[in-house]
Structure formats: structure tokens, C-alpha cells
C-alpha positions as a Markdown table, in Angstrom:
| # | Residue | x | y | z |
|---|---|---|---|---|
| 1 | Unk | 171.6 | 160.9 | 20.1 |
| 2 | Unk | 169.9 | 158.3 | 17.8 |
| 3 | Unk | 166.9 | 157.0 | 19.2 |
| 4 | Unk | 166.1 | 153.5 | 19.5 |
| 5 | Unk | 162.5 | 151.6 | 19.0 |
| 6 | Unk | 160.6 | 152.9 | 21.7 |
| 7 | Unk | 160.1 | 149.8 | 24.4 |
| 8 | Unk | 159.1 | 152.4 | 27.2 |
| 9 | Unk | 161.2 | 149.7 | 29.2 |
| 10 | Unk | 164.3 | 151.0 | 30.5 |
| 11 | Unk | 165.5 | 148.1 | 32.6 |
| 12 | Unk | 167.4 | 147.0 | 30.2 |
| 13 | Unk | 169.4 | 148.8 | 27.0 |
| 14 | Unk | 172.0 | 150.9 | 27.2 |
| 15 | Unk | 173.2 | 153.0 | 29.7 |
| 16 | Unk | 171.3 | 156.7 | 29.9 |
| 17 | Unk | 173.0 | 158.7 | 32.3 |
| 18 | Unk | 170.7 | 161.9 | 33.3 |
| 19 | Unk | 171.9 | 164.8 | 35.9 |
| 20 | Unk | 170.4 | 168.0 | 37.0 |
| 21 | Unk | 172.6 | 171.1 | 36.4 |
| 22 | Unk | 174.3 | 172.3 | 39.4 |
| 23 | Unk | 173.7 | 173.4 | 41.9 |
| 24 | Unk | 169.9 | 172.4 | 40.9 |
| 25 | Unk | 167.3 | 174.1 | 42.2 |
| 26 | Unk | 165.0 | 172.5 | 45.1 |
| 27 | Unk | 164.8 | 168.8 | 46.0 |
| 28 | Unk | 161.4 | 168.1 | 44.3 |
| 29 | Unk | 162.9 | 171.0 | 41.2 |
| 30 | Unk | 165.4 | 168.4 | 41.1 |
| 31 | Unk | 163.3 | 165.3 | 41.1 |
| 32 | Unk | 161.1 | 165.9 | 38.4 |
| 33 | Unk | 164.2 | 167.0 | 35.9 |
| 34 | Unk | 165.4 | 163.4 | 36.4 |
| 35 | Unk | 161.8 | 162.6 | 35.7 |
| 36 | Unk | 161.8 | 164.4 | 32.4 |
| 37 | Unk | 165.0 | 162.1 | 31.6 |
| 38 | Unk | 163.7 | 158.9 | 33.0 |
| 39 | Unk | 160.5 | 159.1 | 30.9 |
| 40 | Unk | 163.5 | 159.7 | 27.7 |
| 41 | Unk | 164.8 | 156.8 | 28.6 |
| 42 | Unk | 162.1 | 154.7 | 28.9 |
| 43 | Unk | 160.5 | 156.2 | 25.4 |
| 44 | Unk | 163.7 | 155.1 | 23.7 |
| 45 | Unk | 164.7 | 151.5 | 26.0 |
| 46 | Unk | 167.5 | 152.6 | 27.5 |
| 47 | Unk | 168.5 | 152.3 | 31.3 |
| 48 | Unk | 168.4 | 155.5 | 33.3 |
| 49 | Unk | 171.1 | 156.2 | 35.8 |
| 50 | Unk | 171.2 | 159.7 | 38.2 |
| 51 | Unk | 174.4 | 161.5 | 38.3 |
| 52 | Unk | 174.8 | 163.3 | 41.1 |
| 53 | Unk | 178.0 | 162.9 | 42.2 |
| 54 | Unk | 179.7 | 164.4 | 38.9 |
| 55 | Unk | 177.0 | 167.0 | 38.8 |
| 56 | Unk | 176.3 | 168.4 | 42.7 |
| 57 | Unk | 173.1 | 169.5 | 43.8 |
| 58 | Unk | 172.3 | 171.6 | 47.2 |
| 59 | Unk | 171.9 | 168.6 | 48.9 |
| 60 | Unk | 175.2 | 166.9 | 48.1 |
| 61 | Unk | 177.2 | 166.2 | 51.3 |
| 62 | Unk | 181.2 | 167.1 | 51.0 |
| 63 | Unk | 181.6 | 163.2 | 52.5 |
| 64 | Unk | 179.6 | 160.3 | 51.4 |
| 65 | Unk | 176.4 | 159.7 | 53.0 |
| 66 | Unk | 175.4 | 155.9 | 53.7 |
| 67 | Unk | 178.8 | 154.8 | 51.7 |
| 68 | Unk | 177.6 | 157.2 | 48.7 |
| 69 | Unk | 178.7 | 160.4 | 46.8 |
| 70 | Unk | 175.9 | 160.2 | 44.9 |
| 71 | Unk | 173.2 | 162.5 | 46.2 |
| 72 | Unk | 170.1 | 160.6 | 44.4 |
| 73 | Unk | 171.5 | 157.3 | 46.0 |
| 74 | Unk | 170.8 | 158.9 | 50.0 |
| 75 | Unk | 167.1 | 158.4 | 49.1 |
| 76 | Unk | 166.4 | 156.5 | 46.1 |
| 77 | Unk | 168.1 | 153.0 | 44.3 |
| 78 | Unk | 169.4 | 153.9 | 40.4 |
| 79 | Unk | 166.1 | 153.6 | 38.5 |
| 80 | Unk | 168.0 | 151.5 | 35.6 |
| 81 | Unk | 169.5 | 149.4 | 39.0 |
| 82 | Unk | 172.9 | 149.8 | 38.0 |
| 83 | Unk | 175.5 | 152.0 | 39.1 |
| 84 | Unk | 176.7 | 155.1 | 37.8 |
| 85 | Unk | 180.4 | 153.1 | 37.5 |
| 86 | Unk | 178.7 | 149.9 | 35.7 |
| 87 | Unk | 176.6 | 152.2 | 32.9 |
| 88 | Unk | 180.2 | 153.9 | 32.0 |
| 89 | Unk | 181.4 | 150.9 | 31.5 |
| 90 | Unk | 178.9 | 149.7 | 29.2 |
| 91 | Unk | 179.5 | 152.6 | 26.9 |
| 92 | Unk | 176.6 | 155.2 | 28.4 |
| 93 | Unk | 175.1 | 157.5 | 26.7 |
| 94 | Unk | 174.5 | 161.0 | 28.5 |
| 95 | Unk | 172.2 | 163.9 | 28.8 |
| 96 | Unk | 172.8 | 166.8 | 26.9 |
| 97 | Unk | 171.7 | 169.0 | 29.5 |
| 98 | Unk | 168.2 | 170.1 | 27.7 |
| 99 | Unk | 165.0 | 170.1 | 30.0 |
| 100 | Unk | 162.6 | 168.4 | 27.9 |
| 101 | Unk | 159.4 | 170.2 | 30.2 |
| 102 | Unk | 157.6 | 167.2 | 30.4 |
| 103 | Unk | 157.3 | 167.1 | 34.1 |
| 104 | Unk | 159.9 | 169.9 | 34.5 |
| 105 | Unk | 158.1 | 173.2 | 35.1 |
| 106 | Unk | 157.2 | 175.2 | 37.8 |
| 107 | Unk | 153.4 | 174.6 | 39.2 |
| 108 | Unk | 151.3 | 178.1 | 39.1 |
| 109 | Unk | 147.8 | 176.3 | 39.5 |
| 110 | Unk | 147.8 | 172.4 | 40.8 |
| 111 | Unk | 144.1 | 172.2 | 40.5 |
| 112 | Unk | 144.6 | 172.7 | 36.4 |
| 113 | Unk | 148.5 | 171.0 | 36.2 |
| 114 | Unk | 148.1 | 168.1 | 33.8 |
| 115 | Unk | 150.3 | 166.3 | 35.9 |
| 116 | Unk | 148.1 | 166.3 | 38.0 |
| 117 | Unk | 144.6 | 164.8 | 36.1 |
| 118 | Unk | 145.0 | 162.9 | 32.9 |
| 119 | Unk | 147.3 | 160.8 | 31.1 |
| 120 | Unk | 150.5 | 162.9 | 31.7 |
| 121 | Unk | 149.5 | 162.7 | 35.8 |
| 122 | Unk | 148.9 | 158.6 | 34.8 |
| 123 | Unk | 152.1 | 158.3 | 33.1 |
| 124 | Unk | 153.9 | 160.3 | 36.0 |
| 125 | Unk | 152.6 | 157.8 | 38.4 |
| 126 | Unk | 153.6 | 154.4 | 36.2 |
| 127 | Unk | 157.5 | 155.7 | 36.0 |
| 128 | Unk | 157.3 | 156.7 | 39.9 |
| 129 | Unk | 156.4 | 152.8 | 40.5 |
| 130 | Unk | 158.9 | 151.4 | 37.5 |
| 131 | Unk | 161.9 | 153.3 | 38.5 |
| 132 | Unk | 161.6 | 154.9 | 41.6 |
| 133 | Unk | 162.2 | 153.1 | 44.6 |
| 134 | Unk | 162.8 | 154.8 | 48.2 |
| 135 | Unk | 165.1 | 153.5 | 50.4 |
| 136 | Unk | 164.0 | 151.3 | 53.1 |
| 137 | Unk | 165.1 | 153.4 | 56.1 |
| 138 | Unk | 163.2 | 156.8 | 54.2 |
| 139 | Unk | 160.0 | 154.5 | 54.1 |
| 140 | Unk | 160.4 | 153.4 | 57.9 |
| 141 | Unk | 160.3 | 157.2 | 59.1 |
| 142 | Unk | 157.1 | 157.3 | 57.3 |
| 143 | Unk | 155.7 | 154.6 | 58.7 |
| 144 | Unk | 156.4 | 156.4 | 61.8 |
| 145 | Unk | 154.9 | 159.6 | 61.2 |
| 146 | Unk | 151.9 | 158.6 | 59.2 |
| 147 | Unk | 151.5 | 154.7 | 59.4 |
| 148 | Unk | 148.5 | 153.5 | 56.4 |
| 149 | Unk | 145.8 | 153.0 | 58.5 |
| 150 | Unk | 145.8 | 156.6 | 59.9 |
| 151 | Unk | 146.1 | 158.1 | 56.5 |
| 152 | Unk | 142.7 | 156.9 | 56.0 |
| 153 | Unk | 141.0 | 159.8 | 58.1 |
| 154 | Unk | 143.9 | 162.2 | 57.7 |
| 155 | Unk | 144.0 | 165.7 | 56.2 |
| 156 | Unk | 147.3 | 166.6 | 55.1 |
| 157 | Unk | 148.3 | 170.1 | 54.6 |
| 158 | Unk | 151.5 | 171.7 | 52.7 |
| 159 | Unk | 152.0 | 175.2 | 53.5 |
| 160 | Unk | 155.2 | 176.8 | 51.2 |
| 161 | Unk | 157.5 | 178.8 | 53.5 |
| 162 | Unk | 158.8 | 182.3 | 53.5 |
| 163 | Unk | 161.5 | 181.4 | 50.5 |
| 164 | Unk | 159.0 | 182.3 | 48.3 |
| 165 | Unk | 157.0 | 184.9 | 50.0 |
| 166 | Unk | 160.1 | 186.7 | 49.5 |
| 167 | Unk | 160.4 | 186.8 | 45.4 |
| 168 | Unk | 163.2 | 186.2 | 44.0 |
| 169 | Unk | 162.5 | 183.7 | 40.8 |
| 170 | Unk | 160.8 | 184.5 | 38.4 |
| 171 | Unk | 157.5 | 183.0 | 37.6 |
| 172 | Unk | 156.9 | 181.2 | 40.9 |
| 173 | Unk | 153.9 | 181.4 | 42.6 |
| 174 | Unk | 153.7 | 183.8 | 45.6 |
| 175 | Unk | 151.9 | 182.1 | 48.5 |
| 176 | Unk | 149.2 | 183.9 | 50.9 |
| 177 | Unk | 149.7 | 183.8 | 54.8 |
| 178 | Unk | 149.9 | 180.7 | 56.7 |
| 179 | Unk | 146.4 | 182.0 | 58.2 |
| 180 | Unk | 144.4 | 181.4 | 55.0 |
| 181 | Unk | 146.0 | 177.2 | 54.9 |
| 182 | Unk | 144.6 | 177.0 | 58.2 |
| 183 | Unk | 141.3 | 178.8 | 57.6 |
| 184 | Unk | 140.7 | 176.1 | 54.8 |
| 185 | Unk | 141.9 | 173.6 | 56.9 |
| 186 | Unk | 139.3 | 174.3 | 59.8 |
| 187 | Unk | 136.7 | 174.0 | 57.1 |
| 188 | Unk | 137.7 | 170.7 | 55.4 |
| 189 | Unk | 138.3 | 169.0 | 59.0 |
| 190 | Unk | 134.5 | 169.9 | 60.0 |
| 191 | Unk | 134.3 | 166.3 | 57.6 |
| 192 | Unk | 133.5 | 163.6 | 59.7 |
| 193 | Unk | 135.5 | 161.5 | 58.0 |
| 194 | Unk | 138.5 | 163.4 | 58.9 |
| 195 | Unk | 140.5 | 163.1 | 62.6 |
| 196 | Unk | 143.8 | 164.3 | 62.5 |
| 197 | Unk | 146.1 | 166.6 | 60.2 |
| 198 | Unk | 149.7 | 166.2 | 59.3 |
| 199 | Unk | 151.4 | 169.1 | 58.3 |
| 200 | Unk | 154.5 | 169.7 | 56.0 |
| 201 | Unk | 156.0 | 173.3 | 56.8 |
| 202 | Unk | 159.4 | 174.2 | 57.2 |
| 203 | Unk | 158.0 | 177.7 | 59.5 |
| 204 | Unk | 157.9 | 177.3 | 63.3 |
| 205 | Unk | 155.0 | 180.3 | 63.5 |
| 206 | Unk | 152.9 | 178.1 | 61.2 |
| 207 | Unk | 153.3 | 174.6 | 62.9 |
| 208 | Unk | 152.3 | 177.1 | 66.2 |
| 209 | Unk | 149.2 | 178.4 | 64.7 |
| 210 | Unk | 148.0 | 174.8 | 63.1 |
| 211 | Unk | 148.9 | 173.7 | 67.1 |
| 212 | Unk | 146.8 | 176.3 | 68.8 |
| 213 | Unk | 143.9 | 175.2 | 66.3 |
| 214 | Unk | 143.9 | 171.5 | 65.8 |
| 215 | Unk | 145.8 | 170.4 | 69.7 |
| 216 | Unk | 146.6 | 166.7 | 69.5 |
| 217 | Unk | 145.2 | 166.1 | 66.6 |
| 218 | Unk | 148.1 | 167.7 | 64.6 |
| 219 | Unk | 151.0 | 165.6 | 63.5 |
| 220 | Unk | 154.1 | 167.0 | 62.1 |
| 221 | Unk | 157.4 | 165.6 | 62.2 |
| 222 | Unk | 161.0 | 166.8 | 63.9 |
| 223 | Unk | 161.8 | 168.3 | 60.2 |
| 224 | Unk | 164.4 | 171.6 | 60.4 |
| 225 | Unk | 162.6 | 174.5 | 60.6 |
| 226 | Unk | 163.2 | 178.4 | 61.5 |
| 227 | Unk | 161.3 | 181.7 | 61.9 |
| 228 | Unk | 159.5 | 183.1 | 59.3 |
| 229 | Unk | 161.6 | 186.7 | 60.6 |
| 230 | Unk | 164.9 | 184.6 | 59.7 |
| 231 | Unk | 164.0 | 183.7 | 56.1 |
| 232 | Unk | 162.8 | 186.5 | 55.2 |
| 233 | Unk | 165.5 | 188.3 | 56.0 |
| 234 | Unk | 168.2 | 186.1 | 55.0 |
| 235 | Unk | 166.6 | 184.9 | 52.2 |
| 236 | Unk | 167.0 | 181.0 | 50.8 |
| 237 | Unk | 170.7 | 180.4 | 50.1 |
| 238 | Unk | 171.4 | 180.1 | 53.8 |
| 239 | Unk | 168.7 | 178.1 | 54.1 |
| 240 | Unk | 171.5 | 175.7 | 53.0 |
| 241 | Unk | 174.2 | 176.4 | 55.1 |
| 242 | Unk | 172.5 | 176.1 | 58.7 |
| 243 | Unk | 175.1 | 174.4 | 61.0 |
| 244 | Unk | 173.9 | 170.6 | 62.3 |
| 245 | Unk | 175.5 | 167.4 | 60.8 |
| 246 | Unk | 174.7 | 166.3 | 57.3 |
| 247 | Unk | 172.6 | 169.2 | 57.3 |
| 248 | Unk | 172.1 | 169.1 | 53.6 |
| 249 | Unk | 171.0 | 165.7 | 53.4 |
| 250 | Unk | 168.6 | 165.9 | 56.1 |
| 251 | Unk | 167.2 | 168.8 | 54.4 |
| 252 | Unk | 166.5 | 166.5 | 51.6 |
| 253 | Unk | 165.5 | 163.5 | 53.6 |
| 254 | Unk | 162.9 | 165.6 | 55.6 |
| 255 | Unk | 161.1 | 166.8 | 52.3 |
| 256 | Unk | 160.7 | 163.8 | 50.9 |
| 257 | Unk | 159.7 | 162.1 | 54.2 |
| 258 | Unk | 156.9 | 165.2 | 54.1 |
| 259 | Unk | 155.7 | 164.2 | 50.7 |
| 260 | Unk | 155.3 | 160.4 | 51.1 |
| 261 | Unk | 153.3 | 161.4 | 54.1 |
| 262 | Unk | 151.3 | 163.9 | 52.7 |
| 263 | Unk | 151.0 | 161.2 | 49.6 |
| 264 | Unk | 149.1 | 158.6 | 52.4 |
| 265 | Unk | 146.2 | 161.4 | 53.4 |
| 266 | Unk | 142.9 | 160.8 | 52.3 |
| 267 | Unk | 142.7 | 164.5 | 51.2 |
| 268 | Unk | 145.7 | 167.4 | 50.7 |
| 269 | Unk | 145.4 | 171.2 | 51.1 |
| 270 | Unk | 148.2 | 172.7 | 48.9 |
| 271 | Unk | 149.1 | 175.8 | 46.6 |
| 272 | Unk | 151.3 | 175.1 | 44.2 |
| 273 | Unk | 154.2 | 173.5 | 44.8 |
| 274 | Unk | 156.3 | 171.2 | 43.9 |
| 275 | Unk | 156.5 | 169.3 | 47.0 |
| 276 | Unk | 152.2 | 169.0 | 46.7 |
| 277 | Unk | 152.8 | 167.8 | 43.1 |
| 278 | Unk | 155.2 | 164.6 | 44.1 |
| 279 | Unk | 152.9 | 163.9 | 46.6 |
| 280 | Unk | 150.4 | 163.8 | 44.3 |
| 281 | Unk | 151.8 | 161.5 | 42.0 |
| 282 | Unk | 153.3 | 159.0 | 44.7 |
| 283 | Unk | 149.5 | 158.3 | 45.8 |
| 284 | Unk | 148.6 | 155.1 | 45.5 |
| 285 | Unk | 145.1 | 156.2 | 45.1 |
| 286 | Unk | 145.3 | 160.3 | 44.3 |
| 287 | Unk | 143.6 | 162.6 | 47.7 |
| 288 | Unk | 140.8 | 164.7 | 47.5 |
| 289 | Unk | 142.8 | 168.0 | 46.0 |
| 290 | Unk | 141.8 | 171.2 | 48.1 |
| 291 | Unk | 143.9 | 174.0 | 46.8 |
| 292 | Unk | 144.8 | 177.5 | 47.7 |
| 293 | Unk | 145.6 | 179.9 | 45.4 |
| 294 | Unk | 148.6 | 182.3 | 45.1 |
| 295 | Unk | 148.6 | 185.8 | 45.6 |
| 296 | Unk | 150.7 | 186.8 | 42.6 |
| 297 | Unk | 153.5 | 185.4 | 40.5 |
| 298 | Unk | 157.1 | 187.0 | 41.1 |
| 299 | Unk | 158.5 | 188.8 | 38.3 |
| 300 | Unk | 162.2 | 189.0 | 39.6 |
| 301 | Unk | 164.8 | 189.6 | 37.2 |
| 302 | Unk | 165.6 | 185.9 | 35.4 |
| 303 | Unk | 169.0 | 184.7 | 36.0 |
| 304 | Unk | 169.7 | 181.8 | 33.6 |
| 305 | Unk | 172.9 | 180.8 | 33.3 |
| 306 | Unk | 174.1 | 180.8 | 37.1 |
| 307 | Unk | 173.6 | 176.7 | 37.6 |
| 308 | Unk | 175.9 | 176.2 | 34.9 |
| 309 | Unk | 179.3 | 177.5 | 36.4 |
| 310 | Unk | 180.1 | 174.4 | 37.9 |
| 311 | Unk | 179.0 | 171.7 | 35.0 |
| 312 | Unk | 182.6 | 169.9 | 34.2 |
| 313 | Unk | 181.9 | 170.4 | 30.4 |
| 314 | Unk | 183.8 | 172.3 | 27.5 |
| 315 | Unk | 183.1 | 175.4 | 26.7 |
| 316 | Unk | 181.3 | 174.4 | 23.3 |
| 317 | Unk | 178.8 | 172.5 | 25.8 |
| 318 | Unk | 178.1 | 174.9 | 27.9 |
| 319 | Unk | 177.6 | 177.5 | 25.7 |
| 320 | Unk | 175.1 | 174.9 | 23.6 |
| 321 | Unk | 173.6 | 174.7 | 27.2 |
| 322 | Unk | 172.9 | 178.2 | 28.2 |
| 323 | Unk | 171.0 | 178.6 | 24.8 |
| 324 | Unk | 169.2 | 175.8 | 25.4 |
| 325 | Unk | 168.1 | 177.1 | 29.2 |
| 326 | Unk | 167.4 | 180.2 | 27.7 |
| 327 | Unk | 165.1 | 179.2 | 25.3 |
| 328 | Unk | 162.7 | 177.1 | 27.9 |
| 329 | Unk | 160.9 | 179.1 | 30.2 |
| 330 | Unk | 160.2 | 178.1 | 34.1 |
| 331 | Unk | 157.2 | 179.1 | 34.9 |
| 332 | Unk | 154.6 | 177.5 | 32.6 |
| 333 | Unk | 155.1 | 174.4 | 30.2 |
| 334 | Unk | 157.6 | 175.2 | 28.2 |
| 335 | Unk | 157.2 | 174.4 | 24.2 |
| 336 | Unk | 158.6 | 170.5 | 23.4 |
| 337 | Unk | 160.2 | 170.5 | 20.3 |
| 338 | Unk | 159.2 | 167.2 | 18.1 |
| 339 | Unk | 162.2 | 165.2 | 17.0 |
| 340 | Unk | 164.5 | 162.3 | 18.7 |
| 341 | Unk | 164.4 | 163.7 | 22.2 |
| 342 | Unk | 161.0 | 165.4 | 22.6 |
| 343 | Unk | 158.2 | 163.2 | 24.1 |
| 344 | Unk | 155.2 | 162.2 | 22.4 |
| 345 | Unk | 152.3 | 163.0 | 24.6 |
């Protein structure tokens, strides 16, 4: 593709139409690869438009959900504010599938992620306000759990579930028990300043443990959750195939309704995670950043190449595409190539 002068506007211009490859990885995984296109497009003034109704994540329904295929259009408005129709229309240009690892990569260490202090955290937050806008009903749910003015003395708390303290990708932090989020937790809530805790976990033995400790004062919402025996066992595809309606949407829906929450609290406790990271950077005014660290990184095989069975491209694509994944590691920034794609930081 042949850039255009940079406007870091991308309201307007042509089409860019940017998709994850499926199936994607999870919801927040997801969001910040769009990220990494969105900030392409507005480098170069073009008008960024999520395809994920050609491309399927995880969290794409087999029917439309609230009159969409679309997955990105359950929660969020097109970030160019056209639709995925109008920009082929108007002669679209398309991603070529290449993470650029600007804000795709997976956290090891929030309290030292760049996107979370600096300008790369900055420019994360002015492309969240320019092109991402939540759906009204997604904001009315968190107006429920967490209305504003209760943020203010909140303490929110992300523990990561049992998906990845059973390894299974590479490079991904490996959290501790559920006993050491709650043993910083009773330390930070000693604050005056803090009266309640909301807490994002997808385990029903932690949400019980944070109960027994903090009573009334512990807010969580109705989210999906199961055992910390079942996912372990099971592991995390069937995390996507429990049996409830829309089931895969919800799962979505709940995740992001946890990190716009979490985003409200005057201070988060968090290892590292993506889920801690969006929350993060949809803060209005960033929380006090308590963090706990992870007990090891997993070093299960790497299977690249397994998202990429079901991309509708030619061979000659995919092929380009499976060199491309394999030369950009998850894990740890990956190294940006300069030229007409890469971003200047």
C-alpha cells in the first residue's frame, strides 16, 4: 500500500478496512490488533473500518446480534463511522494481515508496559477517544455496576483465571493464586480513601474468597463464570462453547463491561493482562497502578499458523501471512520494521 501524507485524522480518506485473523485470540487480544490498524490509519488519513463479519472471531455469533454480523459492531460503532458495505464501495483499501506490534503484544510486566506510562500510553488513550465509541446499552450496564461517583473511593481488582494458570501459549504470563490478589487487596483497602472493591474474575472460588474478606463492600457483576476445577481441566476452548443463549457475545459483552468498570476506580490491582491494560487506557484520569507479579512465563510449544485456516484468502496470501506471523513474536514487543506501514514512535 502507498501511503498518504500523514493527517493522523482518519475520519475521513479512504476506506481502511482492518480484521483480526480468525479465530483471534481473546476479546481484549483482539481489541488492541484493531488498535495497531486504527493508529495505521490514522498515521496515513485514511478511515478505519473492523471486519469481523468476513473474518470471525470467538465471539462471533452464528445469527446476527442487535441486527449485526459483524462482531466489533455488538460493542462498538465503526471507528471511521461508516459501514463495512459503504467503505467497499468507495474502493477500500485492506489489511494485509501483518501485526504492526504497536499496541499488539502480550503484557509480561504492566508496571514497565509503555502503553501504559508515556507517549505510546498517551497516544493509546487519544485513538480510544477518536475512534472508539461503546455502545449505549454496554455503557448503561456500567453505569449500573460502577456508577462515577462510586468509582471515586473504589479499588478495582482483575484477577486472570485458571486459562492461563494452565500453560498453553507461549510467552504469557503465568498468574499466582487468587490468595496473593486478595492479600494485596486487604492491604491497599486499609486506605481511608478506599470503601468498596469491584472485582473482574471469571472464577467462582475467587469471587468467594474476595466475599468472605470484603462482605458488602464487594461488587462484582452477574458475568459467566465456573470453577477453577472445570478450567483447568477442560482447558480454554470450551470456555467458548458453554450452552446459554448468545453465549459468545455475552462472553464478550461481560469483559468489556469489567474493563470500563475497572477503568472508573480510583486505583487497580492487576498482573498482567490484557483486560488491566484496556482498562488502563480507557481511564479518563489513569488509577493508582498496584500490580502483582507473575509466577513464570509459559514456554508451551508455539503454534503459529492455526488462526489462519479459516482467512478467505489465496494461497499466495496466506502463505505471505504465516511468514509474516512467524517472524513477530507474542510475548514481548515485537521489532517494527521502518517503511510505509511501520509506525513512527
Amino acid at each position: 500500500m502507498d501511503p498518504v501524507p500523514s493527517t493522523d485524522d482518519g475520519r475521513g480518506g479512504r476506506p481502511f478496512v482492518v480484521w483480526c485473523p480468525p479465530p483471534g485470540w481473546g476479546f481484549f487480544a483482539n481489541f488492541f490488533w484493531v488498535l495497531d490498524s486504527v493508529s495505521l490509519a490514522a498515521r496515513n488519513g485514511w478511515r478505519p473500518v473492523v471486519d469481523m463479519q468476513r473474518h470471525k472471531t470467538r465471539f462471533n455469533e452464528r445469527r446476527p446480534v442487535l441486527g449485526t454480523t459483524n462482531a466489533w459492531e455488538y460493542y462498538f460503532d465503526q471507528p471511521g463511522g461508516i459501514t463495512l458495505a459503504e467503505a467497499e464501495m468507495r474502493d477500500a483499501r485492506h489489511h494485509d494481515g501483518r501485526p504492526l506490534g504497536e499496541f499488539f503484544w502480550t503484557p509480561t510486566d504492566l508496571a514497565d508496559d509503555p502503553r501504559v506510562h508515556g507517549d505510546l500510553a498517551a497516544r493509546g488513550r487519544m485513538l480510544l477517544e477518536r475512534y472508539v465509541r461503546v455502545r449505549p446499552d454496554v455503557a448503561a450496564s456500567v453505569d449500573a455496576v460502577l456508577p462515577t461517583a462510586d468509582a471515586a473511593r473504589t479499588l478495582g481488582v482483575h484477577v486472570r483465571g485458571t486459562d492461563m494458570r494452565r500453560p498453553h501459549a507461549p510467552g504469557h504470563p503465568i498468574p499466582p493464586p487468587s490468595v496473593a490478589y486478595l492479600d494485596a487487596a486487604l492491604r491497599i483497602a486499609t486506605d481511608r480513601t478506599i470503601d468498596r472493591v469491584f472485582l473482574a474474575c471469571d472464577e467462582t472460588e475467587t469471587v468467594d474468597l474476595f466475599r468472605d474478606a470484603f462482605g458488602s463492600a464487594l461488587v462484582v457483576t452477574d458475568a459467566y463464570r465456573v470453577s477453577t476445577a472445570t478450567r483447568t481441566t477442560r482447558g480454554y476452548g470450551w470456555w467458548f462453547g458453554a450452552r446459554r443463549p448468545l453465549h459468545r457475545y455475552r462472553l464478550g459483552r461481560e469483559v468489556l463491561v469489567d474493563a470500563l468498570a475497572l477503568s472508573r476506580c480510583t486505583a487497580l490491582l492487576c498482573g498482567a493482562s490484557n483486560v488491566a491494560l484496556a482498562a488502563n487506557l480507557f481511564a479518563s484520569r489513569p488509577p493508582a497502578l498496584h500490580t502483582v507479579p507473575a509466577t513464570a512465563l509459559s514456554e508451551a510449544p508455539r503454534q503459529r499458523g492455526r488462526h489462519l485456516r479459516r482467512i478467505p484468502m489465496s494461497a499466495v496470501v496466506v502463505a505471505r501471512a504465516r511468514r509474516r506471523l512467524g517472524t513477530h513474536q507474542r510475548g514481548a514487543p515485537p521489532h517494527v520494521e521502518r517503511g510505509p506501514h511501520a509506525p513512527d514512535h
